[in-house]
C-alpha positions in Angstrom: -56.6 42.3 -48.1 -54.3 40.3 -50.9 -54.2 42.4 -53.8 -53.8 38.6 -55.8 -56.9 37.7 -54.4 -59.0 40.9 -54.6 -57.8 41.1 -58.6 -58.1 37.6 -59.6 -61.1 37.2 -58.7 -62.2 40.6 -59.6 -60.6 39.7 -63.4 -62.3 36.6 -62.6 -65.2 37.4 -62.5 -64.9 40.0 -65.6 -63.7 37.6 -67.5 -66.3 34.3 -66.9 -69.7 36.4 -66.8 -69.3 37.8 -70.4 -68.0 35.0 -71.8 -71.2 33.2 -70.4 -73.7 35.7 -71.2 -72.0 36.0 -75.1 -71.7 32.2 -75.6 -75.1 30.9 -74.3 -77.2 33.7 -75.7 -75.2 33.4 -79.6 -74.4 30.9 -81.9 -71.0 32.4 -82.0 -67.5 30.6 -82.1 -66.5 29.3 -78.3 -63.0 30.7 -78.7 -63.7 33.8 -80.5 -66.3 34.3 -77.1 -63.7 33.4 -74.7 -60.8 35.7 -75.9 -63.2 38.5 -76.1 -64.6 37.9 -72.6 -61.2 38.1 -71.4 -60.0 40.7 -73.4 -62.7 42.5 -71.8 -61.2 41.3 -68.6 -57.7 42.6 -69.2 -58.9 46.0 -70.8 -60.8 46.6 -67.6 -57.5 45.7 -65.2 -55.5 47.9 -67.4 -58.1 51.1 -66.9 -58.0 50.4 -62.7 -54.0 50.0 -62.7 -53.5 53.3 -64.7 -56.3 55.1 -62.0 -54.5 53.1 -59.0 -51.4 54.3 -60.4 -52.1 58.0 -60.7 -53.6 58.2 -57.1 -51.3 56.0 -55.5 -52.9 53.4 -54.5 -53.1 49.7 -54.4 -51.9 48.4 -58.0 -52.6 45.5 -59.6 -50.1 42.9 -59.4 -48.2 42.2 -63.4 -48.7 38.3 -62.6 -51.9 38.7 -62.9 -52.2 41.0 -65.8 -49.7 38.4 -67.3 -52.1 35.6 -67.0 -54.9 37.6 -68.0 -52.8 37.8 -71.8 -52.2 34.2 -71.1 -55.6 33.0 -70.5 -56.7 35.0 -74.2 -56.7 38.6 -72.7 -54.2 39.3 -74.9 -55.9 42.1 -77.2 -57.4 43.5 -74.3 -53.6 44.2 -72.9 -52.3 45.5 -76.1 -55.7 47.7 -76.3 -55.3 49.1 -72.5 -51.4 49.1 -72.8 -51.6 51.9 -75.7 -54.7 53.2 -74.9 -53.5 54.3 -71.8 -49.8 54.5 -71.8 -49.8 52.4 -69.2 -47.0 49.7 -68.8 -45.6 50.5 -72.2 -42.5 51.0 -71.4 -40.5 48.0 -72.3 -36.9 49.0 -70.4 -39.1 49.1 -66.6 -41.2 46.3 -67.7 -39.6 43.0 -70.3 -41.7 40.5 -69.1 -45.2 42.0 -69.7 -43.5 42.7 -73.5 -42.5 39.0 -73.4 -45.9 37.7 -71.9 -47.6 39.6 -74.7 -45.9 38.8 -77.6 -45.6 35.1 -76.9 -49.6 34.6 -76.0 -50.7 37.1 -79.0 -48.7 34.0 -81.1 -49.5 31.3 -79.1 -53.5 32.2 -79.5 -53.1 33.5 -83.0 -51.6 29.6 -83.7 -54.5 28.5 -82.0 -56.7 30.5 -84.3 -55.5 29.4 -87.3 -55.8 25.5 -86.4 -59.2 25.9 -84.4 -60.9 28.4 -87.3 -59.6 27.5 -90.4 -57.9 24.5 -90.3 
């Protein structure tokens, strides 16, 4: 089976339950609610890699951890990256450093005009 298709839906689906569940059942910020539901997402993906990766097995693809730090999963990636060692290394993997950086200051721009501007 695709590993693209198996993940993404499976971050998918990690991602748009919680964020559901959180925003209809609180009165709580619709952002704030969707970049925890998907930093919930990405922490998740990060924990599966790192076990995929010590037995070997299927891995997640980085596109889609990229677009899960893209999407507002960005905390959740810094969280599982350190957490777990896992794609730290920014020699054997630049563009996950580069997808990172630029969403965590893309969606921190967006914080500041959406919250308190």
């Amino acid at each position: 089976m695709n590993p693209y298709l198996v993940f993404g839906l499976l971050s998918i689906a990690l991602g748009v339950i919680p964020f559901l569940l959180v925003y209809l059942n609180t009165g709580w910020h619709p952002y704030l609610v969707w970049l925890g539901a998907w930093s919930f997402s990405a922490f998740v993906l990060y924990v599966i890699d790192k076990t995929l990766a010590k037995a070997k097995g299927l891995r997640i693809p980085e596109l889609i951890l990229n677009l899960l730090a893209v999407v507002g999963g960005f905390a959740g990636c810094w969280a599982g990256m350190f957490a777990f060692h896992h794609k730290s290394n920014r020699s054997k993997h630049p563009i996950m450093w580069l997808v990172l950086i630029a969403s965590t200051i893309g969606h921190a721009a967006l914080i500041v005009v959406w919250l308190i501007f």
